[in-house]
C-alpha positions as CSV (number, residue, x, y, z in Angstrom):
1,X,129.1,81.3,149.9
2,X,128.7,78.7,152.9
3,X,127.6,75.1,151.2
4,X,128.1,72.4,153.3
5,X,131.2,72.5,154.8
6,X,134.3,71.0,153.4
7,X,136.1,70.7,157.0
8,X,139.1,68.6,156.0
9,X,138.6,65.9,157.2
10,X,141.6,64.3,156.5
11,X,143.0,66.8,158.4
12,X,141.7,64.8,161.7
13,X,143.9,62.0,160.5
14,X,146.8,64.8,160.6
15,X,146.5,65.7,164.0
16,X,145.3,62.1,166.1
17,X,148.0,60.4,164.0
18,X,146.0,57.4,162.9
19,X,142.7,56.5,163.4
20,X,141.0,54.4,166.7
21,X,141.3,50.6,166.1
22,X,144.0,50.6,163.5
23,X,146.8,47.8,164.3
24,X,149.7,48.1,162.1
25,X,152.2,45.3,161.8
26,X,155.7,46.9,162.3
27,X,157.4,48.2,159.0
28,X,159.3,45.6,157.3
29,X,161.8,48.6,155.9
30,X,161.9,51.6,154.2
31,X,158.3,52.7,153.5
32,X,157.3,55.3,151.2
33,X,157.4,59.2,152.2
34,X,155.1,60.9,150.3
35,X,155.6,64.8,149.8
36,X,151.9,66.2,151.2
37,X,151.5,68.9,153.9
38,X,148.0,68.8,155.5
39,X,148.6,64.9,156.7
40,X,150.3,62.9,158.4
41,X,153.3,60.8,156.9
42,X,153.3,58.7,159.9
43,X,149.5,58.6,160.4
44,X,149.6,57.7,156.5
45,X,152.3,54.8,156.8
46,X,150.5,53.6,160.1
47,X,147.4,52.6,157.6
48,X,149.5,51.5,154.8
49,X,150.9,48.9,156.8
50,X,147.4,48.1,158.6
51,X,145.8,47.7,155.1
52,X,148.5,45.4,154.3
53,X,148.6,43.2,157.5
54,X,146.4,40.0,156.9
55,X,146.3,39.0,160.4
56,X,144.7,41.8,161.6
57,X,140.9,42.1,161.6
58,X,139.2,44.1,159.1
59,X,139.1,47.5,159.9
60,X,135.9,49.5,159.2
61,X,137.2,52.6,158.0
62,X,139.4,50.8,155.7
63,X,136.9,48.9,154.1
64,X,135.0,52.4,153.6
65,X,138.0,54.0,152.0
66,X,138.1,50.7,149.7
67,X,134.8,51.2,148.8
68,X,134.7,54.7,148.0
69,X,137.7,54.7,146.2
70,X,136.1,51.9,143.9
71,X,133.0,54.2,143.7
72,X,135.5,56.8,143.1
73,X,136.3,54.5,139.6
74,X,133.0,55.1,138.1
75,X,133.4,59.3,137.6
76,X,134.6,60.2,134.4
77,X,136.3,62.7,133.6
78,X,135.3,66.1,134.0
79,X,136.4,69.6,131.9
80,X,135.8,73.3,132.5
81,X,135.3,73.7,128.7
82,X,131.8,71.3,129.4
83,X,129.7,74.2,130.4
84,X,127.3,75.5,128.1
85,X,128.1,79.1,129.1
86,X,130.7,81.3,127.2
87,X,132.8,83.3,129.7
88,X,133.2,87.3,129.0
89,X,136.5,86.4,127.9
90,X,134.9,84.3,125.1
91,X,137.0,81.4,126.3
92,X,135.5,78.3,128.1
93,X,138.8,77.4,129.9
94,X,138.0,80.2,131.8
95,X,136.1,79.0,134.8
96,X,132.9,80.2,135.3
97,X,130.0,81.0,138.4
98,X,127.3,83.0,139.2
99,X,127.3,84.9,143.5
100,X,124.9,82.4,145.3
101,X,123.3,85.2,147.1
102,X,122.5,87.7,144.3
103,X,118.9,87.6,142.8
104,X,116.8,89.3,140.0
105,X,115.1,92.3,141.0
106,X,111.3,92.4,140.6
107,X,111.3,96.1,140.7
108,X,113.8,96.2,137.1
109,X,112.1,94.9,133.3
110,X,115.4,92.9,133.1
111,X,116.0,92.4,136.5
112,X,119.2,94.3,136.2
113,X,121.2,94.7,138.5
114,X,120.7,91.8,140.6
115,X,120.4,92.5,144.8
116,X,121.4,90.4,147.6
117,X,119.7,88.2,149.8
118,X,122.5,86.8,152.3
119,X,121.6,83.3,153.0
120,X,119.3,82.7,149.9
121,X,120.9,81.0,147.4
122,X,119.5,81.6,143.5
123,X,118.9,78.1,141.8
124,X,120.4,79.7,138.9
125,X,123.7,79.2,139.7
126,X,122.8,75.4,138.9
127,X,123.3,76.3,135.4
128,X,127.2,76.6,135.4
129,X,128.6,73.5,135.9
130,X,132.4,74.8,137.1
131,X,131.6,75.0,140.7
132,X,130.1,71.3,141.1
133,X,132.6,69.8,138.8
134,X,135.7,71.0,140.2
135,X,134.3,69.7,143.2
136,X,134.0,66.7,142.3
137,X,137.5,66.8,140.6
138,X,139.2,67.5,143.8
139,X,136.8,64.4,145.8
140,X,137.3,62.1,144.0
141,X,140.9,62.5,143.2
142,X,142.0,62.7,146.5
143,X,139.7,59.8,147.4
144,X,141.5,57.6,144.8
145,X,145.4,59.1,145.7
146,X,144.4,58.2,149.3
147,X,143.4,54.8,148.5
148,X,146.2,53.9,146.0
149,X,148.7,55.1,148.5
150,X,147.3,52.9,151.4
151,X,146.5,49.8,149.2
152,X,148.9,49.6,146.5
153,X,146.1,49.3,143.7
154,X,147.4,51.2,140.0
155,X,144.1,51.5,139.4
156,X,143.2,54.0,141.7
157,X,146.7,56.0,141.1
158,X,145.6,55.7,136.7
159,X,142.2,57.0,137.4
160,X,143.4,59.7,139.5
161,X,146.0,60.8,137.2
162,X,143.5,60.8,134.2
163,X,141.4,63.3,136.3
164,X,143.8,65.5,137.3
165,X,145.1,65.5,133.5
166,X,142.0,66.4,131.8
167,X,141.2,69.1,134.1
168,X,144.3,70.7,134.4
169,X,146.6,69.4,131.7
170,X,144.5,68.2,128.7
171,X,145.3,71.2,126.1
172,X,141.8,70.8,124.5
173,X,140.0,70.8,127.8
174,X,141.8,72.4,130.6
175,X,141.2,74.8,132.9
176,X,143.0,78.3,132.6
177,X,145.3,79.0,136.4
178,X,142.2,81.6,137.5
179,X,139.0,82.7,138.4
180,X,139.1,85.9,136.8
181,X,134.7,84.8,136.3
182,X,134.0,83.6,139.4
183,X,130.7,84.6,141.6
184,X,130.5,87.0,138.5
185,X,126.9,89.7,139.2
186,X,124.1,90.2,136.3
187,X,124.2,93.7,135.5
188,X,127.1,94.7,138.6
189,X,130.2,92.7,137.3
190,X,132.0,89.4,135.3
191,X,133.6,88.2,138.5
192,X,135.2,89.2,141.6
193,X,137.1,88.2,144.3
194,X,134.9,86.4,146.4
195,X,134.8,83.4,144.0
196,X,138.3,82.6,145.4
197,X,136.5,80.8,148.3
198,X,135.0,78.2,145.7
199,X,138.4,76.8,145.4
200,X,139.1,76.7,149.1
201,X,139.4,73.1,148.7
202,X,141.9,73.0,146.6
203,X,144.9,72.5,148.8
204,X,143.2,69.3,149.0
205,X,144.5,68.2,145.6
206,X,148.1,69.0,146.7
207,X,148.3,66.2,149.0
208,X,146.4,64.0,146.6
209,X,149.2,64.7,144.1
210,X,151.9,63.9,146.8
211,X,150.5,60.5,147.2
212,X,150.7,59.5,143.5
213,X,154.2,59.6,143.7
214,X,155.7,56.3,142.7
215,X,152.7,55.4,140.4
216,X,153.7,54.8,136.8
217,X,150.6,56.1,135.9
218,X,151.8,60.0,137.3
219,X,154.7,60.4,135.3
220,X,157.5,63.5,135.7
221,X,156.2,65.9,133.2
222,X,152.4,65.1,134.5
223,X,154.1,66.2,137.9
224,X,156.0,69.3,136.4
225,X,153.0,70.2,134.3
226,X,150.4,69.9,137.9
227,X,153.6,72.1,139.7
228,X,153.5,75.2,136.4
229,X,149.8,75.4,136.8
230,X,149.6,75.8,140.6
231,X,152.8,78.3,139.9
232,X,150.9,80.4,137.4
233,X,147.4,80.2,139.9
234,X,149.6,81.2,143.4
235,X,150.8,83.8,140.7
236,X,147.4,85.4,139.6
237,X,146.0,85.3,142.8
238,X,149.2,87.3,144.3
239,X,148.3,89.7,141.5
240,X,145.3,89.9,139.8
241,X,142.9,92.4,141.3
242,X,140.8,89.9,142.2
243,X,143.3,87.7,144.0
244,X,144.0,91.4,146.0
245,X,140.7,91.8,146.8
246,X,140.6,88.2,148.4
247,X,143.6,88.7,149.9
248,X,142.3,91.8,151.8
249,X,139.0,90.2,152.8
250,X,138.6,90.5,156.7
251,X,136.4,87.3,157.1
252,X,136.0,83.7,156.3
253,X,137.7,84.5,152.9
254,X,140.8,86.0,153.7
255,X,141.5,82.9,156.1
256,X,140.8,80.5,153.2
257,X,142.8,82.5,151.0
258,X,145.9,82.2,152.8
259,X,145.1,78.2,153.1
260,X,145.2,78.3,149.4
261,X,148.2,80.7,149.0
262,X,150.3,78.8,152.0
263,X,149.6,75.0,150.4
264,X,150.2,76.2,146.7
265,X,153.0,77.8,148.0
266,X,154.7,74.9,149.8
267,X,153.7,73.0,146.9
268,X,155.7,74.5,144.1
269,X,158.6,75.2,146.4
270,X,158.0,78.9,147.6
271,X,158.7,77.9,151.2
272,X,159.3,81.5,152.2
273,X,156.1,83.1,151.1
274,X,154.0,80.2,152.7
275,X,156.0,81.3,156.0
276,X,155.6,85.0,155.7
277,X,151.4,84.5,155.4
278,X,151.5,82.5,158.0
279,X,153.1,84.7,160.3
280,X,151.2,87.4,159.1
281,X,148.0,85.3,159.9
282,X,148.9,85.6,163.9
283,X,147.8,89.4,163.4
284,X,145.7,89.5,160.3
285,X,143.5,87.0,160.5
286,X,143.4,85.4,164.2
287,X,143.9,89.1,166.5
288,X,141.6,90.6,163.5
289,X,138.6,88.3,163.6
290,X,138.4,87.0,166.8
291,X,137.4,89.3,169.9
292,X,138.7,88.6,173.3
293,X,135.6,87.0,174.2
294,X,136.2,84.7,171.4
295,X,133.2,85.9,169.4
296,X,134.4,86.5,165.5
297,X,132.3,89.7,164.5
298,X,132.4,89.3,160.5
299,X,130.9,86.1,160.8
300,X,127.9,86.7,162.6
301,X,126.9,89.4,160.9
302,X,125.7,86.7,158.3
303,X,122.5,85.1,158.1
304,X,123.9,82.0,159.0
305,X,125.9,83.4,161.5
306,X,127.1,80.3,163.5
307,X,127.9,78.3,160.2
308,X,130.3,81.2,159.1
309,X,131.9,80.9,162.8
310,X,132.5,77.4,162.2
311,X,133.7,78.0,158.4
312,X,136.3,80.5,159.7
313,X,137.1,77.9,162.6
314,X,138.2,75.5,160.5
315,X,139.9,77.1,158.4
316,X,142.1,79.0,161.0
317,X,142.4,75.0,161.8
318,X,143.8,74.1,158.7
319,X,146.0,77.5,158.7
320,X,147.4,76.2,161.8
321,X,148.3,73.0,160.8
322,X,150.1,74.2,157.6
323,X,151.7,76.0,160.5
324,X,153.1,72.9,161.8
325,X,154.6,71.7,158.7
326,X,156.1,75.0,157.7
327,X,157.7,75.8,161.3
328,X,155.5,78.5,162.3
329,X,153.2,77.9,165.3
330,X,149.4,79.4,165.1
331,X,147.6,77.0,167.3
332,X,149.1,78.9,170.7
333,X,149.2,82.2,169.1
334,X,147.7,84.8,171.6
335,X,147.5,88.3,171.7
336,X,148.1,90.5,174.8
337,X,144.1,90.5,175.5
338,X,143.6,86.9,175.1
339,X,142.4,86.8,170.8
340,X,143.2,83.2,169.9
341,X,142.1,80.1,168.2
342,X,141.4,78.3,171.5
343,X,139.4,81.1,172.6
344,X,137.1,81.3,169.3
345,X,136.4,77.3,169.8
346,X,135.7,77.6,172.9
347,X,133.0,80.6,172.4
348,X,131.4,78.4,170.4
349,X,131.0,75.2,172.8
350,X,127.6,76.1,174.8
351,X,126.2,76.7,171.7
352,X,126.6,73.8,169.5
353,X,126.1,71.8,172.7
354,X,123.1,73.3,173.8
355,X,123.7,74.9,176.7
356,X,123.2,78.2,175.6
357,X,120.5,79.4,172.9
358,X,122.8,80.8,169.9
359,X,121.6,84.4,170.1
360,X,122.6,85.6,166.6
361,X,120.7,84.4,162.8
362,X,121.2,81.2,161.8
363,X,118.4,80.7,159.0
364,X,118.9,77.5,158.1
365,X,119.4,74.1,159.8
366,X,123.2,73.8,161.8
367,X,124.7,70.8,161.3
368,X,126.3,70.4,164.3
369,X,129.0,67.2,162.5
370,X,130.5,70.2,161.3
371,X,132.0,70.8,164.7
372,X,132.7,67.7,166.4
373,X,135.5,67.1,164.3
374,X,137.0,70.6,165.5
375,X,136.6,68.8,169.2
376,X,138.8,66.2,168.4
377,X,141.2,67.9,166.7
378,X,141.8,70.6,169.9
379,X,141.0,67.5,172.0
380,X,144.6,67.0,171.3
381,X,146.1,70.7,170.3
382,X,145.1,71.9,173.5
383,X,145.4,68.7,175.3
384,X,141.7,69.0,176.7
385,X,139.9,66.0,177.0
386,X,136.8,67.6,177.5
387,X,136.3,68.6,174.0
388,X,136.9,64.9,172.8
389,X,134.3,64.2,175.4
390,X,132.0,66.9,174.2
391,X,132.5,65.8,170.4
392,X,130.9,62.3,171.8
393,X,128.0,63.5,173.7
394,X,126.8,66.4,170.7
395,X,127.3,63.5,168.2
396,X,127.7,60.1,169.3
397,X,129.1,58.7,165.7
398,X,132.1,61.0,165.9
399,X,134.4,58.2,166.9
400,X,132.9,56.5,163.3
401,X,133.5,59.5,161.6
402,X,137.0,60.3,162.5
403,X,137.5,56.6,161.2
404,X,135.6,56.9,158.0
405,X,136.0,60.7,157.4
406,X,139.4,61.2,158.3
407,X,140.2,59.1,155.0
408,X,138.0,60.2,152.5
409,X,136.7,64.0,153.8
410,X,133.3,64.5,153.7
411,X,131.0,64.1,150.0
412,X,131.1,66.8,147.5
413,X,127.8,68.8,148.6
């Protein structure tokens, strides 16, 4: 399922190191380290110290991380056990969805089984509420970690915690560590492994979790409770048929599987299984998906064939930068006839610029924010300035959004 993308954009904030107009004051001692693997410890301690610096002048992406974290204040919490579905397991901690993509058929009384229109998305996956409110679990969570790391302010590290324990923790409302129901098919199957990719945002929460260090609000069994269900989850997705199946997916999913498995990984202390994906990734997912031209063949056979490419994009981006932290490098991996990440981005450029007509289906509208970030990330990877430059001229607020979004990711779609 493509919704919007969730291109981490805090991940931009990883790679530039800090954001464009930030002055920090030098440190004044030891600062805090948090424990997080997609950002930056010195980007993060660069805009501690700016927030804290009175003498500077306001900083606009500050301010908008202030102000979303205080809207950030105002969600309650949210449980898996809210939806007003029963799962085939007859247990609602069991996390629930329907496949976006699978319809009734007019030709069955019942409808049964359902067929696929890629693309088309059946308004009656509205009617579980898992999907959206895990979502907005991990947004707003790593929203207020972010901000109570950079400001200081409990209340963003209590709200944050009370999120994090009523979906995860909470023994009357939490969520069971899988997805054994997710993208489940009328009349075909209860779930299956493509519903992995509705958590691919989940490493998110890791770092959000690293940041709370320190609070008294996230206390040492909240902690060790948050590191056993990420343990049991990394677990059933290792094992579980359905976790297999992900794991053997050729496309988009199998890339945002490993993002999952390496973060979780790294997370509960599994350092050599987040290694041994990632160096499988050089061969299995980069020399696999991308051809030498750069094209990536299981994305365009989609219906939204340049939205996949970009999907898959970023999250070989993100692979790569878990690379970084974990010692194995995937941003100059190339094989013998030239497959790499450089050479899928750069496949891409004439197209999201305009220069060439995209040639494959792309049914709906292509937001083209979703790349410019990718730009100024390999602006610097790659040390090409013409991407950076490119990212300017195909969307002239990039430099805002590496600001703004580079602290708070993009809105829950």
């Amino acid at each position: 399922m493509q919704r919007r993308l969730l291109i981490p954009a805090t991940f931009l904030l990883a790679i530039l190191g800090g954001t464009q107009g930030v002055q920090a004051a030098p440190p004044k001692g030891p600062e805090p380290s948090p424990r997080v693997f997609s950002l930056s410890v010195r980007a993060l301690q660069t805009l501690r110290r700016a927030a804290a610096d009175s003498k500077a002048a306001p900083d606009p992406a500050i301010a908008q991380l202030r102000d979303d974290a205080d809207a950030a204040l105002q969600q309650p919490p949210l449980s898996v056990t809210e939806k007003s579905m029963t799962p085939p397991s007859g247990d609602k901690h069991d996390y629930l969805s329907l496949a976006p993509y699978w319809w009734p058929d007019p030709d069955k009384p019942d409808g049964l089984p359902y067929i696929r229109h890629d693309g088309k998305t059946n308004p009656e996956i509205e009617k579980l509420q898992d999907h959206q409110n895990f979502d907005k679990v991990i947004s707003k969570t790593h929203t207020l970690a972010l901000a109570y790391y950079i400001f200081g302010d409990e209340r963003y590290a209590e709200h944050a915690a009370r999120l994090l324990q009523v979906w995860f923790l909470d023994p009357q409302r939490r969520m069971n560590p899988n997805l054994e129901y997710a993208q489940g098919i009328p009349g075909i199957n209860r779930g299956r492994g493509t519903g992995l990719i509705e958590t691919r945002s989940l490493y998110r929460l890791v770092d959000a979790i690293g940041l709370l260090a320190g609070s008294k609000s996230w206390t040492a069994a909240e902690q060790k409770g948050l590191e056993d269900w990420f343990a049991k989850f990394l677990d059933w997705m290792q094992t579980s048929q359905n976790g297999r199946d992900e794991a053997a997916a050729k496309n988009n999913h199998g890339t945002y599987y490993d993002v999952q498995v390496v973060s979780f990984a790294l997370f509960v202390g599994q350092t050599a299984v987040a290694k041994q994906v990632l160096q499988t990734a050089r061969e299995k997912r980069i020399a696999l998906q991308i051809e030498a031209d750069g094209r990536q063949p299981l994305e365009l056979e989609r219906t939204k064939a340049l939205g996949y490419s970009t999907m898959n994009l970023a999250g070989l981006f993100e692979l790569a930068q878990l690379g970084d932290c974990a010692g194995v490098e995937l941003w100059n991996f190339q094989t013998s006839d030239g497959r790499s990440i450089q050479k899928a981005l750069a496949y891409l450029v004439p197209f999201v610029s305009g220069q060439q007509k995209w040639p494959y289906p792309q049914i709906v509208r292509y937001q083209v924010d979703e790349f410019s970030p990718l730009l100024a990330v390999a602006a610097v990877k790659f040390k090409e300035p013409r991407y950076k430059d490119l990212a300017l001229r195909i969307d002239p607020l990039i430099a805002r959004k590496i600001e703004v979004l580079s602290l708070v990711g993009p809105a829950t779609p």
